[in-house]
C-alpha positions in Angstrom: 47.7 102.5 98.5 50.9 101.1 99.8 54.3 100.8 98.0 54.5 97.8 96.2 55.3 94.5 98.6 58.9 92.8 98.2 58.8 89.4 97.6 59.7 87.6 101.2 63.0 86.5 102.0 63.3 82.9 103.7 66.1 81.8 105.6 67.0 79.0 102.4 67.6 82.2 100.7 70.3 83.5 102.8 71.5 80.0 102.8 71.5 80.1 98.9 73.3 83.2 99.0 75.9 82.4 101.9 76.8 79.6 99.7 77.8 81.1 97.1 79.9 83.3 99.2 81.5 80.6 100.5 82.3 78.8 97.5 83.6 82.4 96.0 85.5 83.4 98.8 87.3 79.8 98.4 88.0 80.7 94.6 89.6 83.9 95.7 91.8 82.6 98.2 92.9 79.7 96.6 94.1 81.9 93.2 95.4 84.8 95.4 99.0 83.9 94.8 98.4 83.8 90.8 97.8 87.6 91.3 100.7 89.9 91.5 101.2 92.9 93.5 99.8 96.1 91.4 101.4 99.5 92.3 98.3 100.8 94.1 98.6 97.5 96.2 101.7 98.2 97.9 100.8 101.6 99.0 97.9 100.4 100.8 100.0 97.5 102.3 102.2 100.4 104.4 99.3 102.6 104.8 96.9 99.1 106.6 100.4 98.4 108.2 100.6 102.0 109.6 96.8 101.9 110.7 97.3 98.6 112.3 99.9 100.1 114.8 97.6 102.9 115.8 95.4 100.3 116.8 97.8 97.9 118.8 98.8 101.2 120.8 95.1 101.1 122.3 96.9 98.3 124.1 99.6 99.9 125.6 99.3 100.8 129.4 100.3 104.3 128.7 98.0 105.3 125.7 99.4 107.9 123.5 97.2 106.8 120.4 94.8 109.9 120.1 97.5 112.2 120.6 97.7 114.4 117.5 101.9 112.4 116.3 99.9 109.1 116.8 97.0 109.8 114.6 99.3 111.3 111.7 101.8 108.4 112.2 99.2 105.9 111.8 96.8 107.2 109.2 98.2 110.6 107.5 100.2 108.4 105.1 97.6 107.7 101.8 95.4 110.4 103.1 93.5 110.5 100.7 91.4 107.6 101.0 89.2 106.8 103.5 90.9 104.5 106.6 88.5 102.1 107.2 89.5 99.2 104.6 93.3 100.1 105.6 92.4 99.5 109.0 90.7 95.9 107.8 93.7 95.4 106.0 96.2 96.1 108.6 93.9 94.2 111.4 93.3 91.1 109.4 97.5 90.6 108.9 98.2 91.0 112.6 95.2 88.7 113.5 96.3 86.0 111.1 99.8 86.1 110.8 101.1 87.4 114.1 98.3 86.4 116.3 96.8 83.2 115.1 99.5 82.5 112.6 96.9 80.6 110.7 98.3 82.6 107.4 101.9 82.2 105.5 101.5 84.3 103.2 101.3 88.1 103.9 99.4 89.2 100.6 96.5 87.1 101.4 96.1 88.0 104.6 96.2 91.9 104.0 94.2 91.2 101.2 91.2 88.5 103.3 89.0 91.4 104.0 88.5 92.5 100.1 87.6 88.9 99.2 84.8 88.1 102.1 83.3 91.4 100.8 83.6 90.1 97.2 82.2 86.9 98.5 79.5 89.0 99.8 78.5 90.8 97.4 76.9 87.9 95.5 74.5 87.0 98.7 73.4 90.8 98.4 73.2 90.6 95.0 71.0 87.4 95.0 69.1 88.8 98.1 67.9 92.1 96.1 67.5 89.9 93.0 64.7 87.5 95.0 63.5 90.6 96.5 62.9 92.5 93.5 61.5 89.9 91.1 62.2 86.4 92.4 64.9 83.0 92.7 65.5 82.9 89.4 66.4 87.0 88.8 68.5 86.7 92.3 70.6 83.4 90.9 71.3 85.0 87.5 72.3 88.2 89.7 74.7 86.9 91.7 76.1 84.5 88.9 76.7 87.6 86.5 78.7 89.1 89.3 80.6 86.2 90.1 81.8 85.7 86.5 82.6 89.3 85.8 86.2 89.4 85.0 86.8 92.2 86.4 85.4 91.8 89.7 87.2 88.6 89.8 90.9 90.8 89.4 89.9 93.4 92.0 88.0 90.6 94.0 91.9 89.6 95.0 93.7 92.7 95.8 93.5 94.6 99.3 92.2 97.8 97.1 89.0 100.1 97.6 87.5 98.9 94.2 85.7 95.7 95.9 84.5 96.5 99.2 83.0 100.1 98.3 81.0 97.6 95.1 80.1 95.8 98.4 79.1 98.7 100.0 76.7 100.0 97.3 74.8 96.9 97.2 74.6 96.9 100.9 72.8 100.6 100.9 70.6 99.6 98.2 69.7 96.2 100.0 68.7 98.1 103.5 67.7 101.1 100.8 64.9 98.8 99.3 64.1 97.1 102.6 63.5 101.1 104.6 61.1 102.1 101.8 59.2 99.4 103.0 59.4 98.7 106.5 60.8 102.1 108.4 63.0 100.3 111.0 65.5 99.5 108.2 66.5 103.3 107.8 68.6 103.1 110.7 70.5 100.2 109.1 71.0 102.0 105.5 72.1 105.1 107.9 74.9 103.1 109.0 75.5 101.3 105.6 75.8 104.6 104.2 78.4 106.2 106.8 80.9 102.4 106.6 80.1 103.5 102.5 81.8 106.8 102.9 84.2 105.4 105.4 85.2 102.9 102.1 85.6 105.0 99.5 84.6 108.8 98.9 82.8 107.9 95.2 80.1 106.5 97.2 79.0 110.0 97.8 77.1 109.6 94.2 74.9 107.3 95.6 72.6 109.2 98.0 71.7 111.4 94.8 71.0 108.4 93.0 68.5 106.8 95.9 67.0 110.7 95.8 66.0 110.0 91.9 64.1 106.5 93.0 62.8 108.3 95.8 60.9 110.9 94.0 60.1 108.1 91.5 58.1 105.7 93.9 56.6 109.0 95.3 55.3 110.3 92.2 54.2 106.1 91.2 52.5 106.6 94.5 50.5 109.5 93.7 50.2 107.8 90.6 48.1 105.2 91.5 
């Protein structure tokens, strides 16, 4: 006997669960300057400032950016964290600011790629929600996220706290989808290495999927 089928996913679902991204991701924006600058902030505003020149010096005729000073000048600072969010961080202000100049102010713009992954988080959240036990469960999912105060705060600030929340629905999404349909392993793969890339407490995780592993196996057997 086969694992238990998912409920399907239609493309109104995604279109549920975009929506409410967008409509967060609004919210999030639109309050950004109500919300100060904690202490932890302004590290990671040098650090994704850092970063963010590493990157523009791919761009210079005579590349020095994998030399062992450019690598340490550009992401030694705040080493203790992972660089990929600083990197968003950093990107995301020279893209809107310098580049487009679509953005006046220089908090929201560092901090743009911590709300679309807050945003995002309630279209996974109502995703596994109609995959697990239907519309309604996925709408209540992703409206408990939304109004939890706390995710709210962090949902603002160009911190770790947000996107590696993203990340663990995102493994548990492609997670859920591999132990079904095999060709999704290569996507929770990746989802798990941007997780560790995010933030090191995702490395919980993989021990936690292990546990519903060996559960479905032995419900397997089971049955």
């Amino acid at each position: 006997m086969s694992a238990p089928p998912l409920n399907t996913l239609r493309w109104r679902d995604h279109g549920v669960g975009l929506a409410f991204a967008a409509a967060y991701l609004t919210l999030l924006a639109a309050t950004s300057v109500d919300v100060g600058v904690p202490r932890d902030e302004s590290f990671y505003f040098y650090g994704a400032e850092r970063a963010a020149g590493w990157y523009s010096g791919l761009l210079d005729s005579d590349v020095r950016s994998f030399s062992r000073a450019e690598i340490d000048r550009g992401f030694k600072y705040n080493h203790e964290h992972p660089v990929f969010m600083k990197s968003l961080f950093g990107l995301s202000h020279r893209l809107f600011v310098d580049v487009l100049g679509w953005v006046d102010d220089h908090a929201l713009a560092y901090r743009l790629p911590t709300m679309v992954m807050a945003s995002l988080s309630l279209w996974l959240a109502f995703l596994l929600g109609v995959l697990i036990h239907g519309r309604l469960a996925g709408l209540f999912a992703a409206l408990a996220l939304a109004f939890m105060p706390r995710l709210f705060f962090h949902g603002h600030l160009a911190c770790f706290d947000t996107p590696v929340t993203f990340m663990w629905l995102a493994i548990a999404y492609f997670y859920l989808r591999a132990m079904r349909r095999r060709r999704w392993a290569v996507g929770a793969g990746v989802a798990l290495g941007l997780g560790f890339a995010t933030k090191l407490n995702i490395f919980f995780l993989p021990f936690t999927l292990l546990g519903v592993s060996l559960f479905d196996v032995w419900q397997y057997k089971r049955r």
